[in-house]
Every structure is written in structure tokens, then in C-alpha cells.
C-alpha positions as CSV (number, residue, x, y, z in Angstrom):
1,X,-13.3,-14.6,-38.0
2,X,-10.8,-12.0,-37.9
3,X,-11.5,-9.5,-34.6
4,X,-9.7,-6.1,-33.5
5,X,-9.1,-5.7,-29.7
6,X,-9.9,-2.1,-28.6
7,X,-8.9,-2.0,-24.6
8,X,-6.6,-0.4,-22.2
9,X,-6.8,-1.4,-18.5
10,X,-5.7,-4.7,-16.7
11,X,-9.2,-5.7,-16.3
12,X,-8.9,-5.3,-20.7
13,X,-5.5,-7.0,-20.7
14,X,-6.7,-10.1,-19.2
15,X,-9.5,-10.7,-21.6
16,X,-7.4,-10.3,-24.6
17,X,-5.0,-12.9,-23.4
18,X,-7.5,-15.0,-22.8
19,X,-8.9,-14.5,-26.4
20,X,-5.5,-15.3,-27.8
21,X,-4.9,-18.6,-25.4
22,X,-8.1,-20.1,-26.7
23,X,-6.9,-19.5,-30.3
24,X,-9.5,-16.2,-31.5
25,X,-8.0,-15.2,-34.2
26,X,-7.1,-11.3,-33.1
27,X,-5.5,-9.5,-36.1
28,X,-4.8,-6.4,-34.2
29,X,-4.6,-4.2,-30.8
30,X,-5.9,-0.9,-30.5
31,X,-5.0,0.8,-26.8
32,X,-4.5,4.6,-25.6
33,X,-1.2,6.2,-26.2
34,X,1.7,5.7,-23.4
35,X,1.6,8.1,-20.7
36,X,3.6,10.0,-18.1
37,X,3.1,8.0,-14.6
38,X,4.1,8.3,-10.7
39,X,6.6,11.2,-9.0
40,X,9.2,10.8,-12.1
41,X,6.1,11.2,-14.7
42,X,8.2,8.4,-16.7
43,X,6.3,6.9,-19.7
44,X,4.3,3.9,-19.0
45,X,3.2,1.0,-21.5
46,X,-0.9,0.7,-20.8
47,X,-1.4,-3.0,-19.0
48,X,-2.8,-4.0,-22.8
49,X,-0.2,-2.9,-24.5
50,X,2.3,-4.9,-22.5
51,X,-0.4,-7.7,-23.1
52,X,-0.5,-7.3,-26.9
53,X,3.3,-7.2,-27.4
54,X,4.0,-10.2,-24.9
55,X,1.9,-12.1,-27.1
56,X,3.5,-10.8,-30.6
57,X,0.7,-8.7,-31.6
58,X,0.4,-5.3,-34.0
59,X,-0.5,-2.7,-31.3
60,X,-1.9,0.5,-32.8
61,X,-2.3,3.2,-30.2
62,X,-4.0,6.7,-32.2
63,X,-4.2,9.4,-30.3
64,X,-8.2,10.1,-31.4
65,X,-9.2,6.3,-32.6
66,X,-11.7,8.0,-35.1
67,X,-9.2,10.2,-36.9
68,X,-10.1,10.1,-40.6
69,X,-5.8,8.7,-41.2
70,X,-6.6,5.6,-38.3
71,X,-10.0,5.4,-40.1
72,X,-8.5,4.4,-42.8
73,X,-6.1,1.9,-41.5
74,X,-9.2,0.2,-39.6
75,X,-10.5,-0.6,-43.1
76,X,-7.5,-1.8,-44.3
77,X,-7.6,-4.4,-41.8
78,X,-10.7,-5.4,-43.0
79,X,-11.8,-7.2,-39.8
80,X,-15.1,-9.2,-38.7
81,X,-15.6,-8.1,-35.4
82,X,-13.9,-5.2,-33.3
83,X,-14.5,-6.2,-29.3
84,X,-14.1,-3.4,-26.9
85,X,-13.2,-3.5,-23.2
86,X,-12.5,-0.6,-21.1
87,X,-10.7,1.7,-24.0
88,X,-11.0,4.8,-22.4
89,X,-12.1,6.7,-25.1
90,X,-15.9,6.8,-27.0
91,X,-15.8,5.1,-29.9
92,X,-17.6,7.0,-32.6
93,X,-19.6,5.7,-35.5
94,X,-17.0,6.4,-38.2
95,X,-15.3,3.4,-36.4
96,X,-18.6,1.2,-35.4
97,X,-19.4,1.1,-39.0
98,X,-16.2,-0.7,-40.1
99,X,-16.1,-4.5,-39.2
100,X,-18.6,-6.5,-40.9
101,X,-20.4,-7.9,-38.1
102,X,-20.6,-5.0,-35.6
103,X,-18.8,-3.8,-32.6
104,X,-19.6,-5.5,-29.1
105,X,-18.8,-4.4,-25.8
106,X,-18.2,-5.9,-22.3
107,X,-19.3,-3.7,-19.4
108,X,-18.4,-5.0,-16.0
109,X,-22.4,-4.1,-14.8
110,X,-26.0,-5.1,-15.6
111,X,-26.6,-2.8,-18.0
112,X,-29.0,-0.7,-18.5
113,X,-27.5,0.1,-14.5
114,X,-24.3,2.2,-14.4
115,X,-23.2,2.6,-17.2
116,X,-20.3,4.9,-18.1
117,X,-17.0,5.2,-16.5
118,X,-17.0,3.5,-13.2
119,X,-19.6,0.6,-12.7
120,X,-17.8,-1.6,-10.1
121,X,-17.3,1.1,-7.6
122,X,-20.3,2.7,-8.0
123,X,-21.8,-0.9,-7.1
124,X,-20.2,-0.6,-4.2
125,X,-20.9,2.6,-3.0
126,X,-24.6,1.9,-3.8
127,X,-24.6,-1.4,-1.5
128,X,-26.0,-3.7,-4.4
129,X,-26.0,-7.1,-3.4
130,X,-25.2,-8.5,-7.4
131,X,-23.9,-7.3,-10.2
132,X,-22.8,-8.5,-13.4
133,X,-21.1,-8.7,-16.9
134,X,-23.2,-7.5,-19.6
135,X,-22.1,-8.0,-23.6
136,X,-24.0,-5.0,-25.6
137,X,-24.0,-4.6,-29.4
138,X,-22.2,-1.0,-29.7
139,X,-23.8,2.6,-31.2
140,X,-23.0,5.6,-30.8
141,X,-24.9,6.7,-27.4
142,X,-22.4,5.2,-25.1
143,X,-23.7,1.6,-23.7
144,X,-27.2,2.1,-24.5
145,X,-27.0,-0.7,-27.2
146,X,-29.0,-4.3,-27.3
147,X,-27.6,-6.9,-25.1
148,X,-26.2,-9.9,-26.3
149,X,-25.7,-11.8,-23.2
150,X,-26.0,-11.1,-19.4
151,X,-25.3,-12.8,-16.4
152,X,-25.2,-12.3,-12.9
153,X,-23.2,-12.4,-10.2
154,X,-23.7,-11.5,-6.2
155,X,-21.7,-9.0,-4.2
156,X,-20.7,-9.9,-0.5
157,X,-20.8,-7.7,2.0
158,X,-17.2,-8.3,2.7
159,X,-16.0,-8.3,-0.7
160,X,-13.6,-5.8,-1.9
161,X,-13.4,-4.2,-5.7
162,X,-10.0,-6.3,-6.6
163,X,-11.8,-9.3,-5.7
164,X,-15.2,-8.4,-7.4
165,X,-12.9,-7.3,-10.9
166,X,-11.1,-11.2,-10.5
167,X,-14.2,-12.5,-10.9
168,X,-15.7,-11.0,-13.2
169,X,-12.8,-11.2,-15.6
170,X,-13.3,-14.5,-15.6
171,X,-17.2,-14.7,-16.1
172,X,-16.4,-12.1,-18.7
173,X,-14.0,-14.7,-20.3
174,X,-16.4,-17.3,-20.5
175,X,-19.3,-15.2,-21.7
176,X,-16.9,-13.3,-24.6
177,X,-15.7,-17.0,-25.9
178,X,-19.8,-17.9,-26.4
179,X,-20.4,-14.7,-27.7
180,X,-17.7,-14.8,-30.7
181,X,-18.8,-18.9,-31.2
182,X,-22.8,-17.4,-31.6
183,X,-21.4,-14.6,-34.3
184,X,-20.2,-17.5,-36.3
185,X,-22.9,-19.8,-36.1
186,X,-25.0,-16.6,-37.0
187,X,-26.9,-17.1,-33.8
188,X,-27.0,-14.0,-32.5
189,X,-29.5,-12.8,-30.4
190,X,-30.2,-9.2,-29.0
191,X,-32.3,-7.6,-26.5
192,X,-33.1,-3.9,-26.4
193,X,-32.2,-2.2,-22.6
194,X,-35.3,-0.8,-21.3
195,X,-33.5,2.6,-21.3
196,X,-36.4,3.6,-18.5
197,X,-34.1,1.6,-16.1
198,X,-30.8,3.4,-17.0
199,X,-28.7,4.7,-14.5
200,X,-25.1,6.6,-14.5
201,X,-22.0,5.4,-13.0
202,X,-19.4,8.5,-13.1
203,X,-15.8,8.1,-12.0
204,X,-14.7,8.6,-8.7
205,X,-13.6,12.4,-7.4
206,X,-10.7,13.1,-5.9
207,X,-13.2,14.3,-2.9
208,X,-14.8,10.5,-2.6
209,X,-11.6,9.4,-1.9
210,X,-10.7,11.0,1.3
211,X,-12.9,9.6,3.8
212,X,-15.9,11.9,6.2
213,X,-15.8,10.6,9.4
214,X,-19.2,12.7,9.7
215,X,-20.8,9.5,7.6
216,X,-22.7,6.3,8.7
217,X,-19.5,3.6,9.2
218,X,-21.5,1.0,6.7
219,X,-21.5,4.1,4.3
220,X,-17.6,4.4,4.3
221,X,-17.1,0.4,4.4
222,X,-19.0,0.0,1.3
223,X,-16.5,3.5,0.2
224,X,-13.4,1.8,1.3
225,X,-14.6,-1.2,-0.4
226,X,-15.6,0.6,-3.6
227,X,-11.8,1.7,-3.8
228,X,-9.6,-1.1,-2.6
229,X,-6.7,-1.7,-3.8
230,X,-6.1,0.9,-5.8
231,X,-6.6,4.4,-5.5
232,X,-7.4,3.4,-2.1
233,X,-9.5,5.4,0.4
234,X,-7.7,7.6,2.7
235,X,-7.3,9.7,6.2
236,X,-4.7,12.4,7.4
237,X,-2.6,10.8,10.1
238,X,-0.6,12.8,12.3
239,X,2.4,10.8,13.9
240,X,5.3,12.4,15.7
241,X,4.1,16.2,14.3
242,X,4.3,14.9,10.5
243,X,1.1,14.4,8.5
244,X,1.3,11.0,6.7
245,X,-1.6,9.7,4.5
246,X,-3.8,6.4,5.9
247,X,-4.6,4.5,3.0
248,X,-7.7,2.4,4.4
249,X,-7.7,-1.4,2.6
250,X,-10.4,-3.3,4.5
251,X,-12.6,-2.4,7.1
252,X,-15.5,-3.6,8.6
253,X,-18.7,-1.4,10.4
254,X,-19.2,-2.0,13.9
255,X,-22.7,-0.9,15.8
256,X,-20.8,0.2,19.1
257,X,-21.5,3.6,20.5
258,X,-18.5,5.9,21.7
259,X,-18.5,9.4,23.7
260,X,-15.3,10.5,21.2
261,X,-16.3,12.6,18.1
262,X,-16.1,11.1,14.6
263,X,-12.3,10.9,13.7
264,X,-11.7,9.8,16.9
265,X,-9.4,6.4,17.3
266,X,-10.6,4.0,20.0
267,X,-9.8,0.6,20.9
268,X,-11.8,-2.3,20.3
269,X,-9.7,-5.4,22.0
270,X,-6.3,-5.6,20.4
271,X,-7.8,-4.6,17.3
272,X,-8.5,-0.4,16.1
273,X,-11.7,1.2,15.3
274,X,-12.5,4.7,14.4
275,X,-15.2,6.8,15.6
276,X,-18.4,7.4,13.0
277,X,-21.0,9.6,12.7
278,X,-23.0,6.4,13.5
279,X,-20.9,3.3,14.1
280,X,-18.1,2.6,14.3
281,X,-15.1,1.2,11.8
282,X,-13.2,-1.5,12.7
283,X,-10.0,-0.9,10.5
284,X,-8.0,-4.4,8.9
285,X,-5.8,-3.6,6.3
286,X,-4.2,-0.5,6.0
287,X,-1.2,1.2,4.0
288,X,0.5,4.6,5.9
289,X,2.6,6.4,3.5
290,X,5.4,5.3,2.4
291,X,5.1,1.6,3.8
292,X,3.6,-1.2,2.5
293,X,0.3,-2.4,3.3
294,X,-0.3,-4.6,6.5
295,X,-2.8,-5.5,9.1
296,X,-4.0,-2.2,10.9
297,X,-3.0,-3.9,14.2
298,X,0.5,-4.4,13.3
299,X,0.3,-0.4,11.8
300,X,-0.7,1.2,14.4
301,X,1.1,-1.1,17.1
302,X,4.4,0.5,15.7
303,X,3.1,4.2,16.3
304,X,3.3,6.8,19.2
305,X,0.1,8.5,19.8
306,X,-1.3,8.6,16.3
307,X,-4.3,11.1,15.5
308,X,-6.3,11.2,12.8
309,X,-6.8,14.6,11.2
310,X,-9.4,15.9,9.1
């Protein structure tokens, strides 16, 4: 069975090494074009790309993937299966109509619940307690199609979004190998979403990332959560009259009352917390700008008077 990759993040690049390790026969890469990254806007290889090439694969990277010219080279492949993991671009029916035996998906929820853009942070921000890795047969309403396998996984409390996408690559890996063996055996089976049950999950504004101090402090852990490692939630510090940004890793809600205003930094032992509009957040792991990240005791133990501003 010969199978295209479409894909572009790490959570993507993973997957398709995976694939290759256990000997899928992937005839070719498709991921988004290189671009401009960081303060020196130098180009940067997409985490598939450097993927695709470190395992000696043809990588195709079109800047519209259903332009009538890549069209054409799709169907010159002449490939079984296309399998497509966080490409970054909607795949239109032009290209779902080429390989043989359909175009399947991996979407890192439990479809038909957030679909779109962001589904593990918007898990998060919800407070579900599982999640999941659903496998959908592609069309062209973006994951609406039939599942083809779904499994569950649950969310703790404590658990960050790194940790979540680790573990889901790997269920993802072991439900994607089943997946391709049940194409072959032609013992496919689908289930239509009860579209009634749909829900969105949009990417994350700039605005969600900064954090309200106005808001409940199990609100902003399940935030913080939602967006650690990367891009990270943040506060305004200001240390020694400069404004530094407060990257906020891991946190954890406390139900203390303070007399201090939300924003307000307070002690709790040898440990920092900061004031919420109820609650209080007892800050771990922080990153202040232009260090690297580290225990907020060990932070804040090496400033004078820090306030947070916002």
C-alpha cells in the first residue's frame, strides 16, 4: 500500500517517523512551505520536513496543496492512501478524490468535540477530564467525516499540554498502525459523528495568552496549562524599573484568601503565589525574559522587589 504523508508540526513529525520505523511504505511528504522564524526572521525547515529528509524522503511543500500543477503531481504518484496530521492547510476535494482508498485523518480530540485548529488547548481551558485521538475518513467540511477508530484517554488535573501531546502521539501511533493493517484487510469500518454534538476548538489569541488576574485561579491553571511549554502564558514583571515578560510554566490554584488585589504577589511558605479574583496561584515553573525556565522559587529568590503589572 503505497501512502502520502500530509503534516507539518512536531506532533505530525513524530507520527511519520513512526510510520516509516514500522516499515509503511510512505512514497512521499507533503508539508507547508519553509518560513521566516524568531527576531532574525531566518528561514526555518517545518519539524516534518526535517523528519521527511532525515529519513531520505521526497518532500513536496506547494504553496496551495490543491493547485491544479500539484494536482497533477498527486496523481502521478498514484498512491493508496494519503494520511493527514496537522497540515495546516484545508485539504480540498480536488485532493481527497485522488488516492484510491480515501484520505484519513488524525485529530488529537474526540471528535465530533473541538474540532478545528486547537483541540488540546481548548481541552484544557474547558477543564475536560479525558480526551482522545480520533481517526476520521476525510471530506470536504473540515473533520466532520465518519470515524474509523476512537479511543480515550483521561486528562489530570496536573497535567500540562506537552505532556498531554506525548501521549497522545503515542496512542496516535498505535491506533494509525491498526488503521492502515484494517485498509488492507478491507476491514474497514466507519461511524458517522452525531454532528448534533459538534463543538469548535479555535486557535488561541494573542489576548488568551496574557493572563487576567481578575479570573478564578483554577480558570488560569487550566490557561496556563492549556499553553505550557510553548507559547507559554504570561504576566508583565517589573524589576529594577524595567518591564520583563513572566512566562508562567506550571502553577497550581490554591483556595487561600488574601486582603491584596488580584496581581498582587504574596508569600505562601518559601514558595510564591499570586493574588486571584478568587484563589489564589501558587506559581512552579516559570521562564522571565531572557532566562531559561526554572522553579519560580529559585526566579523570584534572585529578584529585588518584583511587581507584577497589568
Amino acid at each position: 500500500m503505497k501512502i502520502i504523508f500530509f503534516g507539518t508540526s512536531s506532533f505530525a513529525a513524530q507520527i511519520l517517523f513512526y510510520l516509516v520505523q514500522n516499515q509503511i511504505d510512505v512514497i512521499a511528504v507533503v508539508t507547508r512551505p519553509d518560513r521566516p522564524t524568531g527576531r532574525s526572521l531566518k528561514s526555518s525547515f517545518p519539524p516534518v520536513k526535517q523528519t521527511a529528509i532525515q529519513l531520505g524522503l521526497p518532500v513536496f511543500q506547494p504553496e496551495k496543496a490543491s493547485s491544479s500543477e500539484f494536482v497533477a503531481q498527486l496523481k502521478s504518484l498514484q498512491a493508496d492512501l494519503f494520511i493527514v496530521v496537522a497540515y495546516g492547510e484545508i485539504v480540498k476535494k480536488e485532493v481527497l478524490d485522488l488516492p484510491s482508498l480515501g484520505c484519513i485523518n488524525i485529530h488529537a480530540s474526540l471528535l465530533p468535540k473541538y474540532r478545528v485548529a486547537a483541540p488540546i488547548k481548548r481541552c484544557f481551558i474547558n477543564a475536560e477530564k479525558e480526551t482522545g485521538i480520533s481517526i476520521i475518513e476525510m471530506t470536504p467540511k473540515m473533520d466532520a467525516g465518519d470515524i474509523i477508530s476512537i479511543q480515550k484517554i483521561p486528562v489530570p488535573f496536573e497535567m500540562t499540554h506537552g505532556e498531554l501531546e506525548k501521549e497522545l502521539c503515542i496512542l496516535a501511533q498505535e491506533m494509525i498502525l491498526q488503521v492502515i493493517e484494517q485498509f488492507k484487510n478491507h476491514s474497514v469500518k466507519r461511524i458517522p459523528q452525531d454532528h448534533s454534538q459538534m463543538s469548535l476548538a479555535p486557535k488561541i489569541s494573542a489576548q488568551e495568552e496574557e493572563v487576567d488576574w481578575s479570573l478564578d485561579s483554577i480558570l488560569l491553571h487550566n490557561r496556563i496549562r492549556a499553553l505550557s511549554p510553548s507559547p507559554g502564558a504570561f504576566c508583565m514583571l517589573e524589576v529594577k524599573s524595567q518591564k520583563k515578560r513572566l512566562k508562567i510554566l506550571r502553577a497550581f490554584p490554591e483556595d487561600l484568601s488574601f486582603s491584596e488585589k488580584p496581581g498582587s504577589l504574596v508569600k505562601l511558605g518559601k514558595e510564591v503565589g499570586v493574588v486571584c479574583g478568587q484563589g489564589v496561584l501558587r506559581l512552579l515553573e516559570v521562564q522571565l525574559e531572557g532566562k531559561r525556565a526554572m522553579s519560580a522559587t529559585d526566579c523570584f529568590n534572585g529578584l529585588q522587589n518584583p511587581k507584577i503589572i497589568w
